[in-house]
FIKOLZA-1660 file (N, C-alpha, C; in steps of 0.1 Angstrom, whole numbers, plus 5000, padded with zeros to 4 digits):
% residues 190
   i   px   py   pz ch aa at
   1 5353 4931 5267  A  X  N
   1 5346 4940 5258  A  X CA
   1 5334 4945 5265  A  X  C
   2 5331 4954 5265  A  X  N
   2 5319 4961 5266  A  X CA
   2 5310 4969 5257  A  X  C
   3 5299 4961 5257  A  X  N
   3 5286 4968 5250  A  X CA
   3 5285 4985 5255  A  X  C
   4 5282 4999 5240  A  X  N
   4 5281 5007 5235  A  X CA
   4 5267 5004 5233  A  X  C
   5 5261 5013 5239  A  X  N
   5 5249 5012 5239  A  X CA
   5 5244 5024 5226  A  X  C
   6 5240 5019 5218  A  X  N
   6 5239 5028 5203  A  X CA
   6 5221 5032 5204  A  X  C
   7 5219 5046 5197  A  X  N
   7 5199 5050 5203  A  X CA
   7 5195 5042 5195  A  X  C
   8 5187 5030 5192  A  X  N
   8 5177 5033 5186  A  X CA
   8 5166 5037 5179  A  X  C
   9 5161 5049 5167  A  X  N
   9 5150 5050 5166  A  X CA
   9 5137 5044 5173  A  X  C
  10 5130 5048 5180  A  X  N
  10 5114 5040 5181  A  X CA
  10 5110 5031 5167  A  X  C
  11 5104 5021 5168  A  X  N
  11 5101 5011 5160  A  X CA
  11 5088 5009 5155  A  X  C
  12 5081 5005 5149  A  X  N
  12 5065 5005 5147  A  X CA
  12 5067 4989 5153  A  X  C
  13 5057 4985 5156  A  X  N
  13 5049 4968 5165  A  X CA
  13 5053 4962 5149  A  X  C
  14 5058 4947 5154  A  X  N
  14 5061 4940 5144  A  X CA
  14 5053 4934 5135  A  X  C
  15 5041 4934 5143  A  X  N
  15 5027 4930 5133  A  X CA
  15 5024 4944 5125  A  X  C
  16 5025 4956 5126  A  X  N
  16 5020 4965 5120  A  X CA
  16 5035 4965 5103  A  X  C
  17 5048 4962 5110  A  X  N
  17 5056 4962 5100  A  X CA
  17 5053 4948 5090  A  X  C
  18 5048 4937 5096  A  X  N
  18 5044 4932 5087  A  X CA
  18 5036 4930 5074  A  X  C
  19 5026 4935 5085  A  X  N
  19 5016 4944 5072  A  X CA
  19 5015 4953 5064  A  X  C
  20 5026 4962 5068  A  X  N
  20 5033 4976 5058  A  X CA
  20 5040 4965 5049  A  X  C
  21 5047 4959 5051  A  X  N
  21 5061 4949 5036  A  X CA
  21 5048 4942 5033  A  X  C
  22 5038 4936 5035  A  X  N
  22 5027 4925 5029  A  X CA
  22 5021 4935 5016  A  X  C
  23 5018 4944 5025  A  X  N
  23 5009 4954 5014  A  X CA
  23 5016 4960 5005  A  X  C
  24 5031 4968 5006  A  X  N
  24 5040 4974 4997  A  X CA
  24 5043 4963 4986  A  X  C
  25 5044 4948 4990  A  X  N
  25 5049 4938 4982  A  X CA
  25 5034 4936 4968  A  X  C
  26 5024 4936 4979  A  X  N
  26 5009 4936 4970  A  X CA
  26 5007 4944 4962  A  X  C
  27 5005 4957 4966  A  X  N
  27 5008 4971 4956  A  X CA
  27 5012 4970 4946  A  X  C
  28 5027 4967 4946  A  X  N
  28 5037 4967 4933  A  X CA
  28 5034 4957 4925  A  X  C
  29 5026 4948 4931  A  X  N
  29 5022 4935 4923  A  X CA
  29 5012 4938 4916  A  X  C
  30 5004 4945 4921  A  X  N
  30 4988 4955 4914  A  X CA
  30 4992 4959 4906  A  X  C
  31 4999 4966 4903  A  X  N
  31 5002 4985 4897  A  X CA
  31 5008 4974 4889  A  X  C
  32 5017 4966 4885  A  X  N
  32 5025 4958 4872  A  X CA
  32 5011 4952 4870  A  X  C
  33 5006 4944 4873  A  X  N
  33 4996 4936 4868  A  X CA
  33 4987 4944 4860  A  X  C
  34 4980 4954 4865  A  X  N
  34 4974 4968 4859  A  X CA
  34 4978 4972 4849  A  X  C
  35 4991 4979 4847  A  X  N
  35 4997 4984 4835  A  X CA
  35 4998 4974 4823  A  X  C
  36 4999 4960 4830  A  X  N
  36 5005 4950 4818  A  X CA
  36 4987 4950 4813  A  X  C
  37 4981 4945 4820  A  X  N
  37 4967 4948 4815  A  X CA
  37 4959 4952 4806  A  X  C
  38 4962 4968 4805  A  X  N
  38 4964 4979 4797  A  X CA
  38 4971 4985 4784  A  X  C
  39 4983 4973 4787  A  X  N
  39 4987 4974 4777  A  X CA
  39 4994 4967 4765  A  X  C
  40 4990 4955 4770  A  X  N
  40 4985 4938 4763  A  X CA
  40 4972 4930 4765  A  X  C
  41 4969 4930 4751  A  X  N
  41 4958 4919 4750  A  X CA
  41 4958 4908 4752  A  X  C
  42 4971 4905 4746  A  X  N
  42 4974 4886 4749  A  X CA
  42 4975 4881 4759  A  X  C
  43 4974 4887 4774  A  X  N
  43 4972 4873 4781  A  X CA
  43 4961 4880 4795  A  X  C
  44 4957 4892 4784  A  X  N
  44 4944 4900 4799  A  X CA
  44 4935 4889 4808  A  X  C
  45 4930 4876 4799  A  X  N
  45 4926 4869 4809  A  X CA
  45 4932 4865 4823  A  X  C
  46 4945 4862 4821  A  X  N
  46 4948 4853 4831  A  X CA
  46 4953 4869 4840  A  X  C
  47 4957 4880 4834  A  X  N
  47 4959 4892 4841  A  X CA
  47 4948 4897 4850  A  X  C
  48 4942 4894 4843  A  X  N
  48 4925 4894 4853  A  X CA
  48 4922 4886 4864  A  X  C
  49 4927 4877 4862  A  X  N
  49 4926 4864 4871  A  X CA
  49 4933 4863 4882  A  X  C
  50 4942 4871 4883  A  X  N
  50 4951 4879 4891  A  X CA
  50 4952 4891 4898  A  X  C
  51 4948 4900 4889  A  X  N
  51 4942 4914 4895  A  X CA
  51 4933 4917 4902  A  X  C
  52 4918 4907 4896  A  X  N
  52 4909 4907 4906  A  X CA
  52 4908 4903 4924  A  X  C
  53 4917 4888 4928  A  X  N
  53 4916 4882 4937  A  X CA
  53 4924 4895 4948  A  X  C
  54 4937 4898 4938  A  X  N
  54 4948 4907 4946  A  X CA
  54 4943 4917 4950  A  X  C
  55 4932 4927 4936  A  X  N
  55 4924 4935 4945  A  X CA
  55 4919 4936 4958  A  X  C
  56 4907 4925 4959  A  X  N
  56 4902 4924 4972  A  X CA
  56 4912 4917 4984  A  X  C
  57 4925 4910 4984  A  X  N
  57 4928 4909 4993  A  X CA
  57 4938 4923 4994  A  X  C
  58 4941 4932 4989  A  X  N
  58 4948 4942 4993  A  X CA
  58 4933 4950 4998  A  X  C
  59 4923 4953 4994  A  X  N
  59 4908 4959 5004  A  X CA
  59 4910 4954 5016  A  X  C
  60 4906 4935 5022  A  X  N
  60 4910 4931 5032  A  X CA
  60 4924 4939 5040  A  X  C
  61 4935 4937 5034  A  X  N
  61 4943 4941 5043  A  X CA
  61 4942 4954 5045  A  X  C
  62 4942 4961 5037  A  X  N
  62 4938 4973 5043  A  X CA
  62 4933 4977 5050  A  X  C
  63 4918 4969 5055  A  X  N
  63 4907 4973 5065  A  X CA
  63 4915 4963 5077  A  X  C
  64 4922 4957 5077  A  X  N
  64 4931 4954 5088  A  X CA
  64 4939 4963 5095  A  X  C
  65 4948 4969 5081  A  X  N
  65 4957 4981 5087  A  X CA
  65 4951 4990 5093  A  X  C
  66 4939 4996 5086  A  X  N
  66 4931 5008 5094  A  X CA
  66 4927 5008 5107  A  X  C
  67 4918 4996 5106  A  X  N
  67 4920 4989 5122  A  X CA
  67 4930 4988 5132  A  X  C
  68 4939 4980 5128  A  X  N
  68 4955 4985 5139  A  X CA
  68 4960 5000 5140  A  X  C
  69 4959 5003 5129  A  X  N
  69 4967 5019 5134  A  X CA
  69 4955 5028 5143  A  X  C
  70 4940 5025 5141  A  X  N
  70 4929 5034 5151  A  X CA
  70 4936 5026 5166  A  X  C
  71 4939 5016 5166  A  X  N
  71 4943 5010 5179  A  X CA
  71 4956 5013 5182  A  X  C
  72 4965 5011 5177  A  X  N
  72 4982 5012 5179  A  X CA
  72 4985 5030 5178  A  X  C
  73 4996 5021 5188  A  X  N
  73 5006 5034 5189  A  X CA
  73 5016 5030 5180  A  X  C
  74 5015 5045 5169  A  X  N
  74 5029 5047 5164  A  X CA
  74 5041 5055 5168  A  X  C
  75 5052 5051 5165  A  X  N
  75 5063 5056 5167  A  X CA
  75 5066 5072 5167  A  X  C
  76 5070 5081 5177  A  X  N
  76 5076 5095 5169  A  X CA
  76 5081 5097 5160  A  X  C
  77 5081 5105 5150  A  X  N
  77 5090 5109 5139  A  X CA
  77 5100 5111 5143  A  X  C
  78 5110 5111 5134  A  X  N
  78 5122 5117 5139  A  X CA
  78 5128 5134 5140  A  X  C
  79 5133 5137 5147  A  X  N
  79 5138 5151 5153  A  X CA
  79 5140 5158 5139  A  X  C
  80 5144 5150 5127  A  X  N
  80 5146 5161 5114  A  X CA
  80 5135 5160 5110  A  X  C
  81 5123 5162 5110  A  X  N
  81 5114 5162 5103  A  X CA
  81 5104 5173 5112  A  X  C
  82 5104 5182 5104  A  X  N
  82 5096 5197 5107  A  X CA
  82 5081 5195 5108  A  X  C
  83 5074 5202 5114  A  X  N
  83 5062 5203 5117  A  X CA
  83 5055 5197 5099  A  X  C
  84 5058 5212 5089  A  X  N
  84 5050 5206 5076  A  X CA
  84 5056 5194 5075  A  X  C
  85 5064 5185 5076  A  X  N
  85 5069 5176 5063  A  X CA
  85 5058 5169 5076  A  X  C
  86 5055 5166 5087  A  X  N
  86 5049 5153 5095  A  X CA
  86 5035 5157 5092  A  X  C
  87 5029 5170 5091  A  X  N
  87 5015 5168 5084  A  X CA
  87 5016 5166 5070  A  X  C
  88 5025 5166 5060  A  X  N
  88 5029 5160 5047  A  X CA
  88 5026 5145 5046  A  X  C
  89 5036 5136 5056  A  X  N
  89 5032 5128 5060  A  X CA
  89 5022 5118 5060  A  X  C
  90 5014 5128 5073  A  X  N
  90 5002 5119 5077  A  X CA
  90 4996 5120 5065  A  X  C
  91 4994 5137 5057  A  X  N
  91 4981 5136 5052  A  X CA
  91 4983 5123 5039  A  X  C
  92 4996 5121 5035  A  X  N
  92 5000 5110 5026  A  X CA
  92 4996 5098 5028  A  X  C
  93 5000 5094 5041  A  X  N
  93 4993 5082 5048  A  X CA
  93 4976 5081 5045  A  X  C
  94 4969 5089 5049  A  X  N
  94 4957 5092 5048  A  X CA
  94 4952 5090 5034  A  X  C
  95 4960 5096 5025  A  X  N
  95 4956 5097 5006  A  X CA
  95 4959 5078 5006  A  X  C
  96 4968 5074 5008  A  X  N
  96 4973 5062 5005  A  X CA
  96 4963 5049 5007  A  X  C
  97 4961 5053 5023  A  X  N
  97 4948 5045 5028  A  X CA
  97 4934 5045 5022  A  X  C
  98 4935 5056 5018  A  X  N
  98 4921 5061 5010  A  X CA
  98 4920 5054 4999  A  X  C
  99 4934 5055 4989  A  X  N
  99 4933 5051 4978  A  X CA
  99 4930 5035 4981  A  X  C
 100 4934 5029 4987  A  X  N
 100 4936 5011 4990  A  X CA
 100 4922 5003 4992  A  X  C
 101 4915 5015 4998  A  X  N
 101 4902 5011 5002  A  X CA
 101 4893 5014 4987  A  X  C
 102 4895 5029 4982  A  X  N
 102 4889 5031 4972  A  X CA
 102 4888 5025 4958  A  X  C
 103 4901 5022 4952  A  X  N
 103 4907 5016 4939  A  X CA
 103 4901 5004 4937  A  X  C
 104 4902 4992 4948  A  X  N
 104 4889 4977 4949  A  X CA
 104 4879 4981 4947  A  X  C
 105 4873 4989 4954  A  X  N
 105 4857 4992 4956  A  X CA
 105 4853 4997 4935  A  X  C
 106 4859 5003 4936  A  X  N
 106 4856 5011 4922  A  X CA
 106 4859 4998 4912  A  X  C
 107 4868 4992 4914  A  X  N
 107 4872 4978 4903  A  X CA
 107 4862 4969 4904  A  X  C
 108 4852 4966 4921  A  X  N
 108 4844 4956 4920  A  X CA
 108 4831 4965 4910  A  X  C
 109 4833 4975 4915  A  X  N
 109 4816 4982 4911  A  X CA
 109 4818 4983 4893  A  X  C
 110 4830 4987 4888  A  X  N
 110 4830 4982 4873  A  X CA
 110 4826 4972 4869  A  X  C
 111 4831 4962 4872  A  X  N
 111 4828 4949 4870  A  X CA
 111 4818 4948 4866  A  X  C
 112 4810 4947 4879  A  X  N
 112 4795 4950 4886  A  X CA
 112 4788 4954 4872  A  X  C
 113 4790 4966 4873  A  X  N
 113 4784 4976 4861  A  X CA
 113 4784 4976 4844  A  X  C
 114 4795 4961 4844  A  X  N
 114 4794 4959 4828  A  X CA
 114 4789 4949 4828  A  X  C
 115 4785 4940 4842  A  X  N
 115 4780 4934 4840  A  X CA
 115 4786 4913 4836  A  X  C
 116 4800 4917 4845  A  X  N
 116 4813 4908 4845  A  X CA
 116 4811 4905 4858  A  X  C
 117 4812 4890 4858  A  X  N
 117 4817 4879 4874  A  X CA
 117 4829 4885 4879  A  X  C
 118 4827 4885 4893  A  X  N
 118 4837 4892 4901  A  X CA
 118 4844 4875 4909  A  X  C
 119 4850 4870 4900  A  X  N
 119 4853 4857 4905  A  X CA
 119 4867 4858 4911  A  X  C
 120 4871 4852 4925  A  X  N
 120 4881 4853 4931  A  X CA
 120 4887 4838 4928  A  X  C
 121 4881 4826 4924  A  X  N
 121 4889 4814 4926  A  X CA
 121 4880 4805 4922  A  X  C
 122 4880 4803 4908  A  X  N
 122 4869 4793 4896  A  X CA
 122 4857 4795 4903  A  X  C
 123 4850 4787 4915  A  X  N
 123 4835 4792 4913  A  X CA
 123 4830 4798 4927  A  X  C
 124 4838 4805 4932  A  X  N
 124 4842 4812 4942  A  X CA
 124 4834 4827 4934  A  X  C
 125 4826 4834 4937  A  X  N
 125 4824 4851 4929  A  X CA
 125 4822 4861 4942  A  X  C
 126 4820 4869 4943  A  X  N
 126 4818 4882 4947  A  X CA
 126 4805 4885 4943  A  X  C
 127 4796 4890 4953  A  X  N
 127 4784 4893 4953  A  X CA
 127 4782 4904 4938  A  X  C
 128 4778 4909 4927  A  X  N
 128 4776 4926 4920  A  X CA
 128 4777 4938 4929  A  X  C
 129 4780 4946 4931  A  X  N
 129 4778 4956 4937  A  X CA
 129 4766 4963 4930  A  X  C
 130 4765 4965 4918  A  X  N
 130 4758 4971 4910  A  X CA
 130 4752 4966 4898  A  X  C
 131 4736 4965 4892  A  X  N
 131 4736 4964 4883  A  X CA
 131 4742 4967 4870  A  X  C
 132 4745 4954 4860  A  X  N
 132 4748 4962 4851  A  X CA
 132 4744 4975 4839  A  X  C
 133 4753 4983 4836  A  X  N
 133 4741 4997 4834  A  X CA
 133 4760 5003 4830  A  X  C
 134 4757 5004 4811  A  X  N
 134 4767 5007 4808  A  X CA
 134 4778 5023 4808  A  X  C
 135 4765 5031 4808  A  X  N
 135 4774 5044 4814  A  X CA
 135 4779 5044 4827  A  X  C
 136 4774 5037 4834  A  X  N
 136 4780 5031 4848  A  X CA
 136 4792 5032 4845  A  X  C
 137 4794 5020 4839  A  X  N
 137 4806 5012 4835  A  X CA
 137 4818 5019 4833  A  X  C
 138 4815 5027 4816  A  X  N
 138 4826 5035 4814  A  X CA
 138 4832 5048 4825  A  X  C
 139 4823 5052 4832  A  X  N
 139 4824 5059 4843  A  X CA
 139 4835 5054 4850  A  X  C
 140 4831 5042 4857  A  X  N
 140 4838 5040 4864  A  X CA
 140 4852 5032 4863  A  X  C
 141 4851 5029 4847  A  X  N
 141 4864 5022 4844  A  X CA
 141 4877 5035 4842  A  X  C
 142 4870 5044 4838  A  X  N
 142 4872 5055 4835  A  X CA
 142 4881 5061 4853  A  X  C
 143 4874 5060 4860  A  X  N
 143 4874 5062 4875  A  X CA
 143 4887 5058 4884  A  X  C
 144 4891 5038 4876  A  X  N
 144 4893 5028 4880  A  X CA
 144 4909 5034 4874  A  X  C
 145 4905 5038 4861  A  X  N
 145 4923 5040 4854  A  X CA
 145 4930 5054 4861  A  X  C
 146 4925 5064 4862  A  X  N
 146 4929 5076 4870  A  X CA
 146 4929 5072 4885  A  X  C
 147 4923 5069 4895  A  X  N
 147 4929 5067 4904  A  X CA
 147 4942 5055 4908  A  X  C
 148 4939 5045 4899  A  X  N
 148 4956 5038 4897  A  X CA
 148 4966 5045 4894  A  X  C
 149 4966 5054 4887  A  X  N
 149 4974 5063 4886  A  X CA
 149 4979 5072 4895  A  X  C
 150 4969 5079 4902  A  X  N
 150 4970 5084 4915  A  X CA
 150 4979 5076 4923  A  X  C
 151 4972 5064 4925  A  X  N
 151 4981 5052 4933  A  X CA
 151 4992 5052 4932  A  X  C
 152 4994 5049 4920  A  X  N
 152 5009 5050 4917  A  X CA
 152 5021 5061 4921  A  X  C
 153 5015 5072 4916  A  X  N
 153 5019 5085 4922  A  X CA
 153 5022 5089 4935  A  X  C
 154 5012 5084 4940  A  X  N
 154 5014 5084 4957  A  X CA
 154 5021 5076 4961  A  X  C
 155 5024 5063 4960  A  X  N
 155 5030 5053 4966  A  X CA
 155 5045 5057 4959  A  X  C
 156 5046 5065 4954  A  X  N
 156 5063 5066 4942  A  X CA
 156 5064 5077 4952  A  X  C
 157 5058 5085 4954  A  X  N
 157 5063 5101 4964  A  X CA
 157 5067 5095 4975  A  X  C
 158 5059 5086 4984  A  X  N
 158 5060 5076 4996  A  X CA
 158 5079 5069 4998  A  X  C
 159 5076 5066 4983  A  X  N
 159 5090 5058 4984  A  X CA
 159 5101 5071 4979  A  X  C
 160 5100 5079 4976  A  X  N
 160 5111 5087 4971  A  X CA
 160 5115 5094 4987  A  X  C
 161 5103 5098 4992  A  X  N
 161 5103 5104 5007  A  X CA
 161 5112 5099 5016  A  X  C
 162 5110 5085 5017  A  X  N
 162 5118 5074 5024  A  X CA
 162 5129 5069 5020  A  X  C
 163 5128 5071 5009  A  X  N
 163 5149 5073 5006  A  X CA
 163 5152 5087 5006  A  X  C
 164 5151 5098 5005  A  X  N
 164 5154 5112 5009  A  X CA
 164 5163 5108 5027  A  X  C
 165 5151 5108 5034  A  X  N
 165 5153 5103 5047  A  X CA
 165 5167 5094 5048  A  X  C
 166 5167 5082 5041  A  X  N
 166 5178 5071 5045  A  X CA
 166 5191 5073 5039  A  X  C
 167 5187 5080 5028  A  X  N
 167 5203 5080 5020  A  X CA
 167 5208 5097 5021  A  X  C
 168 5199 5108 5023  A  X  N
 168 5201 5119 5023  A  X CA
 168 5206 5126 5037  A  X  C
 169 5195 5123 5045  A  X  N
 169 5193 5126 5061  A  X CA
 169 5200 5122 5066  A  X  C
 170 5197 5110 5064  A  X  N
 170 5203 5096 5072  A  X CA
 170 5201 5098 5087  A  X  C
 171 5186 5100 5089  A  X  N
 171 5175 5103 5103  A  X CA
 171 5174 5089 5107  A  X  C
 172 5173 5080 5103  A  X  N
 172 5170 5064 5107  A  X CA
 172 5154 5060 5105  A  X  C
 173 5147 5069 5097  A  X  N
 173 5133 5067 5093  A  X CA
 173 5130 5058 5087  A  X  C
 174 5138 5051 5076  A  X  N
 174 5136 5037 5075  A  X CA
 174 5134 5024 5084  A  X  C
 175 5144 5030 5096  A  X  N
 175 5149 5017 5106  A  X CA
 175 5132 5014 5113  A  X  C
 176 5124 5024 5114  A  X  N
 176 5111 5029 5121  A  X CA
 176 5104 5014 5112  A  X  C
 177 5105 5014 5104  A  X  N
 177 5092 5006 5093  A  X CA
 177 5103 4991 5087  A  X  C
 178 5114 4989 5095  A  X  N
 178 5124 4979 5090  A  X CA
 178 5121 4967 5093  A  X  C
 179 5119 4956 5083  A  X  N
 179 5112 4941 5090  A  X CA
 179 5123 4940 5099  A  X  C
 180 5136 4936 5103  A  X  N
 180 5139 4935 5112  A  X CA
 180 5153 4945 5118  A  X  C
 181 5157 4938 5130  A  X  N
 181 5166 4947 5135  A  X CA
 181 5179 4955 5123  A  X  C
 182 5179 4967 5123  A  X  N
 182 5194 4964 5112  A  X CA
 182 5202 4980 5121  A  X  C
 183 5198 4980 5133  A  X  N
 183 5210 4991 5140  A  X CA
 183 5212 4983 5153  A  X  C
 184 5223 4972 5152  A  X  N
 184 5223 4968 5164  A  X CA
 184 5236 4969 5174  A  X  C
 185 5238 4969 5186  A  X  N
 185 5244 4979 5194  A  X CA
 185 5257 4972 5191  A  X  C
 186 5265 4982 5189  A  X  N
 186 5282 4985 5186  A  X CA
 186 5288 4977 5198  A  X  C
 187 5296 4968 5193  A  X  N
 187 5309 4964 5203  A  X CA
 187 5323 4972 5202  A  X  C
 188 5325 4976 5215  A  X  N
 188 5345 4980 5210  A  X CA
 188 5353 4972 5219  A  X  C
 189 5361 4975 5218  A  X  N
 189 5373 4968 5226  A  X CA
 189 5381 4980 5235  A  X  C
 190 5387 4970 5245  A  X  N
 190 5389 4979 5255  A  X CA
 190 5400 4986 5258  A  X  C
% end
């Protein structure tokens, strides 16, 4: 038998894919913890208790990813993807990043501003960002629920994009961001 050597897509660095599935798995864990939040009383503490810590370690990871991707090379897009859809793209990438960094910052500075412990782990807290100062507050809770939303938004176009590509195209755009190998080279018989 002889190996068929089959193309594969260019790949992203396996640490950068790890941190794309760490954060996509964190996100979705936010955005439910958030909504449940929102829209139950009965157990907002312990929802809190959870939302907060996850916050800041999705900020942390974030400012990791930012950092690797100013350093790393990414992969080419693939040949079906037109000039606008790769500035589509980036500029999405860009909103996404933005939002990950922004949405914590705005949640600690609420806090902050009503005048609530930013506690990550019993007596573990987070410095105030801000004194408390109640138009602050509502502002930015106010701030805090519209850009989750955004988040959500964006992160849902992200994934609709990326099944378009895998199930529609079928460009191998997924395979690019795939924790591990899943196009691997064809055997035939002779």
């Amino acid at each position: 038998m002889t190996a068929v050597h089959v193309d594969r897509p260019p790949r992203f660095a396996a640490t950068v894919r790890l941190l794309h599935w760490a954060m996509a798995i964190m996100v979705i864990a936010q955005l439910v913890v958030g909504a449940l939040m929102v829209t139950t009383l009965d157990h907002y503490h312990l929802l809190r208790a959870v939302h907060v810590p996850l916050g800041v370690a999705i900020l942390a990871l974030v400012m990791v990813r930012i950092g690797n991707r100013l350093v790393g090379r990414t992969p080419a897009p693939p040949a079906t993807m037109r000039p606008v859809e790769r500035r589509a793209a980036t500029a999405s990438e860009y909103l996404l990043y933005g939002l990950l960094v922004i949405q914590p910052l705005t949640g600690w500075a609420m806090l902050s501003a009503g005048g609530y412990p930013i506690t990550l782990f019993q007596h573990l807290h987070l410095p105030p960002l801000l004194v408390p100062e109640p138009t602050a507050y509502a502002l930015l809770r106010q701030s805090h629920t519209m850009l989750g939303y955004l988040l959500f938004f964006t992160f849902t176009a992200h994934m609709c994009a990326v099944l378009f590509h895998t199930l529609v195209l079928r460009d191998g755009l997924l395979r690019r961001m795939a924790p591990s190998r899943t196009n691997r080279a064809r055997r035939t018989g002779p």
